[in-house]
Phi, psi and omega in degrees: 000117151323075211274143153325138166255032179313089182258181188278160146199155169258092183305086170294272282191129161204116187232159137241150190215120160079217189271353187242152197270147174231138176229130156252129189213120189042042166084005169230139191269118173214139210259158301153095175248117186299335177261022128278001185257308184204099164302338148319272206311319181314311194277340184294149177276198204259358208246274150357303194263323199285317186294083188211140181245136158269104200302147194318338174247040177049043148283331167209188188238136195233147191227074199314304192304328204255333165099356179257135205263163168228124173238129208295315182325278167337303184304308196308296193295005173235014168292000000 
């Protein structure tokens, strides 16, 4: 059996400006251009873009008004 590589991380920080998503996550700072990253998150207004839950074990990022998911391993991995 293949176990998964799924890792943890602790998502400090999510902000945005303009077209970029900026995440601080495990202590690394990593940015985002949104219209290669989420055409939802692109299209979202600020009241939108601000409503988001980080799932508990900081594996991904959930955006409930807009329905879009993230998951932080990929970002991490183009740090």
């Amino acid at each position: 059996m293949v176990k998964d590589k799924q890792r943890f991380h602790d998502v400090e920080a999510l902000t945005f400006e303009g077209d970029t998503l900026f995440l601080m996550v495990d202590g690394k700072e990593i940015s985002a251009d949104l219209r290669k990253l989420s055409s939802r998150l692109l299209d979202a207004n600020e009241k939108q873009r601000s409503n988001y839950v980080v799932s508990p074990s900081g594996y991904g990022i959930h955006w409930p008004e807009i329905d879009e998911d993230i998951a932080i391993d990929p970002l991490l991995d183009t740090v």
